[in-house]
Wavefront OBJ file of the C-alpha trace (Angstrom):
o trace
v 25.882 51.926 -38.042
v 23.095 52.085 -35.110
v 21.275 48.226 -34.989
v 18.093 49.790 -36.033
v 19.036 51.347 -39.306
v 21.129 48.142 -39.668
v 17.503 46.524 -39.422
v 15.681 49.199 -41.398
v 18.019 48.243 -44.520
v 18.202 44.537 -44.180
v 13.778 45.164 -44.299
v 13.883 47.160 -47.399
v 16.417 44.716 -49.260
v 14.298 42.256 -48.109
v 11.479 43.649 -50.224
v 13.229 42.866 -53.661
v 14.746 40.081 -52.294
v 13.606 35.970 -54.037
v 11.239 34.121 -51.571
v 14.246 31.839 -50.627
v 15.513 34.850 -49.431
v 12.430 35.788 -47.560
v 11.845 32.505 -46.673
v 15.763 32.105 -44.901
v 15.313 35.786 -43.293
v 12.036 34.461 -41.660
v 13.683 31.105 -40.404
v 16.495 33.260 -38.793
v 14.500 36.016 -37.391
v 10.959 34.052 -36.319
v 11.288 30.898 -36.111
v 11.663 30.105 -32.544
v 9.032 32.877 -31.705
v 6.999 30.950 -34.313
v 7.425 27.446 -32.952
v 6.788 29.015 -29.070
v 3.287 30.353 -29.927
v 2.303 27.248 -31.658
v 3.312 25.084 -28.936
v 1.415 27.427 -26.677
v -1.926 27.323 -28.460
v -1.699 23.473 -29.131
v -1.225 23.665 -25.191
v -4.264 25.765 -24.983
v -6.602 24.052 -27.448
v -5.464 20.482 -25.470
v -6.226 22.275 -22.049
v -9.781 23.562 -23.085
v -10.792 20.059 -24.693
v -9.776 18.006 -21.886
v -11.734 20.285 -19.744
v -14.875 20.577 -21.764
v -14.876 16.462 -22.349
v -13.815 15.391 -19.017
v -16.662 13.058 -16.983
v -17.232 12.758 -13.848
v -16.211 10.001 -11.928
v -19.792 8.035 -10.997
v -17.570 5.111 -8.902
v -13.903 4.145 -8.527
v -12.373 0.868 -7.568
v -8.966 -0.596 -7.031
v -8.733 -4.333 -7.699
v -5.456 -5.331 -6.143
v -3.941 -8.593 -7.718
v -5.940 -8.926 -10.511
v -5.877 -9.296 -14.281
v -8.292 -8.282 -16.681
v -9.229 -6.984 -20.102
v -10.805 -3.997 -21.171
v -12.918 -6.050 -23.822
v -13.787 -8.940 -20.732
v -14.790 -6.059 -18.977
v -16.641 -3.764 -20.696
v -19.724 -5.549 -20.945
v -20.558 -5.727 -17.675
v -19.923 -2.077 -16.441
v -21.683 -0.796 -19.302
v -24.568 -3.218 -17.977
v -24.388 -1.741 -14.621
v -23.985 1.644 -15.739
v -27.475 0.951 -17.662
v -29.420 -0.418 -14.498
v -27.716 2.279 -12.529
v -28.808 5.308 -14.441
v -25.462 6.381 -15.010
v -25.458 8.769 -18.062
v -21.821 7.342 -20.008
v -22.179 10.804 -22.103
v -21.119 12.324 -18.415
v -20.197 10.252 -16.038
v -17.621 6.902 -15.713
v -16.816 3.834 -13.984
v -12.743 3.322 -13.113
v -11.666 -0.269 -12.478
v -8.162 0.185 -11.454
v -6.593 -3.389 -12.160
v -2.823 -1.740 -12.811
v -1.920 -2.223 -8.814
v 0.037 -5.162 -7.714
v 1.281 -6.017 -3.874
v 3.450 -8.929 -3.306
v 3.454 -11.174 -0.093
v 6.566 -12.159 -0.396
v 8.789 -8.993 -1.337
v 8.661 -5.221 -0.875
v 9.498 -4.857 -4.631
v 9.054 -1.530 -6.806
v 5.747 -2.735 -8.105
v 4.669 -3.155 -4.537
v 6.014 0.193 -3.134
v 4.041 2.231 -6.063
v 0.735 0.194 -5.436
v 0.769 0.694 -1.766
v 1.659 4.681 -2.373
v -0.566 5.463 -4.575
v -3.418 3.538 -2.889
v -2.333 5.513 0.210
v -2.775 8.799 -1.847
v -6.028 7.706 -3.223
v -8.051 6.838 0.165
v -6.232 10.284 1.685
v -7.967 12.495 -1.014
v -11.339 10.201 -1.007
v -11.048 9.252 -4.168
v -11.378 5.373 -4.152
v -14.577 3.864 -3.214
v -13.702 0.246 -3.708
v -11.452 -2.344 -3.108
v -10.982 -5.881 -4.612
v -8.146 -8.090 -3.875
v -6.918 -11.685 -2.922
v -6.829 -12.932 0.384
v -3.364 -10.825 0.973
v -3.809 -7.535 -0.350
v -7.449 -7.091 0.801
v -6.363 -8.069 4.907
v -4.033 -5.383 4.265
v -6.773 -2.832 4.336
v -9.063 -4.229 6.533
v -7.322 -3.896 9.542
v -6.092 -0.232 8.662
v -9.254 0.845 9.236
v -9.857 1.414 5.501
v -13.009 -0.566 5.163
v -16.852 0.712 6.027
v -18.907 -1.200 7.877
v -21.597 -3.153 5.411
v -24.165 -2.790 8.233
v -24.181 1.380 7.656
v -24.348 1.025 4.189
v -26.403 -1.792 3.086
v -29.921 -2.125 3.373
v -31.748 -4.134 5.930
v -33.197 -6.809 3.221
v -29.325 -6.692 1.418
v -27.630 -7.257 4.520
v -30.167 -10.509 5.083
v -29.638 -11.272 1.552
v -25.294 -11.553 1.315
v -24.895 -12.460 5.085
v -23.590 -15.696 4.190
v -20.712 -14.100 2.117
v -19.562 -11.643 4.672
v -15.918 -11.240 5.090
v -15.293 -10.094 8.931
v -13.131 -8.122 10.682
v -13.103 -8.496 14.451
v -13.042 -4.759 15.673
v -11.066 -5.838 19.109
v -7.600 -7.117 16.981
v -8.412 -3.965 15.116
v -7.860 -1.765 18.363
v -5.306 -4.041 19.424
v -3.139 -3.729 16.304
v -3.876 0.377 16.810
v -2.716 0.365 20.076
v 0.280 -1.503 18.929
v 1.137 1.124 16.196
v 0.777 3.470 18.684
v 3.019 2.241 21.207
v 5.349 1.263 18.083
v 5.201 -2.245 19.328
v 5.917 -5.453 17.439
v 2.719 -6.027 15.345
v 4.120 -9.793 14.868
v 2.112 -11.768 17.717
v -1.621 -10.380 16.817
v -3.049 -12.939 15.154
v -5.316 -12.106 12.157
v -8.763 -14.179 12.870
v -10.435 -16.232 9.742
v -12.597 -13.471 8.099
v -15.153 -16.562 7.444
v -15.855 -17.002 11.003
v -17.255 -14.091 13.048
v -18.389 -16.503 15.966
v -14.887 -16.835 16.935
v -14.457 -12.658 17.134
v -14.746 -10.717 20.102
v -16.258 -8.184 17.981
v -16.887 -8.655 14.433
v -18.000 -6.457 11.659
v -18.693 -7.248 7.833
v -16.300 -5.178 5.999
v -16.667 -7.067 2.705
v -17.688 -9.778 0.633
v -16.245 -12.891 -0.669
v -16.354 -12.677 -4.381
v -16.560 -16.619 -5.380
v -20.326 -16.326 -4.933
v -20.999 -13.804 -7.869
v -19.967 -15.091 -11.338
v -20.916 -11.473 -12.785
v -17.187 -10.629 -11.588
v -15.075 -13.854 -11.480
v -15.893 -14.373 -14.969
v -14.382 -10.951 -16.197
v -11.832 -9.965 -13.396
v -9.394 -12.803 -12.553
v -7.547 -12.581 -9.188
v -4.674 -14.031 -7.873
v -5.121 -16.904 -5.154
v -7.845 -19.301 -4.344
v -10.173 -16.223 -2.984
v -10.938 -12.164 -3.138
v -13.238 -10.138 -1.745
v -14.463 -6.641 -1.670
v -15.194 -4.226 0.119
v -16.658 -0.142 0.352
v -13.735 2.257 1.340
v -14.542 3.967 4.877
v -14.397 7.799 3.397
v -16.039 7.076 0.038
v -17.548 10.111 -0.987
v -20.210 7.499 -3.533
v -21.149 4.826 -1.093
v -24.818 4.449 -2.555
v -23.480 3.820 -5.871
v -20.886 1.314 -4.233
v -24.137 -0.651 -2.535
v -26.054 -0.850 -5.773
v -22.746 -2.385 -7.217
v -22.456 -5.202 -4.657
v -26.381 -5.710 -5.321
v -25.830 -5.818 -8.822
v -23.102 -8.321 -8.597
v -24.396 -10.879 -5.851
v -28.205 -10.582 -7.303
l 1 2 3 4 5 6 7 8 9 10 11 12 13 14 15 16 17 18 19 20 21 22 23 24 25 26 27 28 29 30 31 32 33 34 35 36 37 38 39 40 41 42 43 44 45 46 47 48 49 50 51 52 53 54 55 56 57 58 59 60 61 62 63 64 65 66 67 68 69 70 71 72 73 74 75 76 77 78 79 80 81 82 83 84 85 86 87 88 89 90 91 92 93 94 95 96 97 98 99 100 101 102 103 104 105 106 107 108 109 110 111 112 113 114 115 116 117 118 119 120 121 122 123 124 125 126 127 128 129 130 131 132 133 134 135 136 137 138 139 140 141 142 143 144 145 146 147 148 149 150 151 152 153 154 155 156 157 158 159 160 161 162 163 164 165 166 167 168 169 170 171 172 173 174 175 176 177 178 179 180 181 182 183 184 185 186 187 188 189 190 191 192 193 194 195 196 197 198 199 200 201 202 203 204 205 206 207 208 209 210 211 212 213 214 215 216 217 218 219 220 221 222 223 224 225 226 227 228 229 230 231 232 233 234 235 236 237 238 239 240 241 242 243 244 245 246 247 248 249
């Protein structure tokens, strides 16, 4: 018998046939069809929310090697999000505190912070970065960090001179110019970040962060001192200077 009067039968049987019946002939026949299109609209209803809710991103900061709380933490980004004019209906403040880079050990942990900070300063994402004494040198002298003096104002730069963190810019070319010659990177010597008088060349790339209590109260970091700093290709460096002013006022 041809397969579609085979079909044609089983449809008119089906008509007389008890709703178990009905009910098993539908699990056979539809049911993977069935459980395919709701999968794909649950897809498309998720896909259309996500869009329609998502905010835009008014600053983004990595705090390396540092422990916090969502609750300890809240208060004061909503607080600076107030003063700021940021509209929370629309826009949102990311405090990445997930990161972690040991001194001691390339572990896993350490391998996934350093890549995905890597992908986030490629695609000018980030426009902050926090860390201890360790994991913020690391970025300094990779040329990661602006220079305060093009992004602060004359009156903040008087104001937070005294917490500075330096860079000297002539170790900076020296440790490029190693790289590029693939040299051993060993015998530069980092210079204290406390004292630009001894730098050839220095340049306030960030601030120590044991002067401003608004922070160190909510965001705990590893180590007897962090700083922070404004990431060189931030695309939201204004928002980034009335940060630092609204944590060192």
């Amino acid at each position: 018998m041809p397969v579609m009067d085979e079909f044609r039968e089983e449809r008119e049987a089906l008509k007389h046939g008890t709703p178990k019946q009905k009910l098993q002939y539908f699990w056979d026949y539809y049911r993977w069809p069935t459980i395919i299109g709701i999968c794909l609209f649950c897809a498309a209803v998720s896909f259309i929310y996500h869009l329609v809710t998502a905010k835009d991103t008014a600053l983004y900061g990595a705090f390396l090697n540092c422990y916090t709380t969502e609750e300890s933490s809240a208060p004061l980004l909503e607080e600076f999000m107030e003063l700021a004019d940021i509209n929370p209906k629309k826009e949102e403040i990311l405090i990445d505190t997930s990161m972690m880079i040991s001194e001691d050990a390339m572990d896993n942990a350490s391998y996934n912070a350093i890549q995905k900070m890597t992908v986030l300063i490629a695609a000018s994402e980030l426009d902050m970065i926090a860390g201890n004494d360790f994991a913020f040198d690391r970025y300094v002298y990779t040329g990661s960090m602006a220079d305060l003096r093009e992004i602060l104002s004359p009156e903040q730069i008087a104001a937070y001179e005294p917490y500075f963190y330096y860079m000297d810019m002539a170790v900076y070319e020296k440790i490029e110019d190693a790289r590029e010659n693939l040299d051993d990177l060993s015998g530069i010597p980092y210079p204290d970040p406390r004292d630009p008088e001894s730098m050839e060349d220095p340049v306030p790339v960030g601030l120590f962060l044991e002067y401003t209590d608004k922070l160190t109260d909510r965001y705990a970091f590893m180590g007897e001192s962090a700083a922070l700093g404004v990431v060189a290709n931030s695309p939201r460096k204004e928002t980034a200077a009335l940060f630092i002013d609204y944590l060192f006022q």
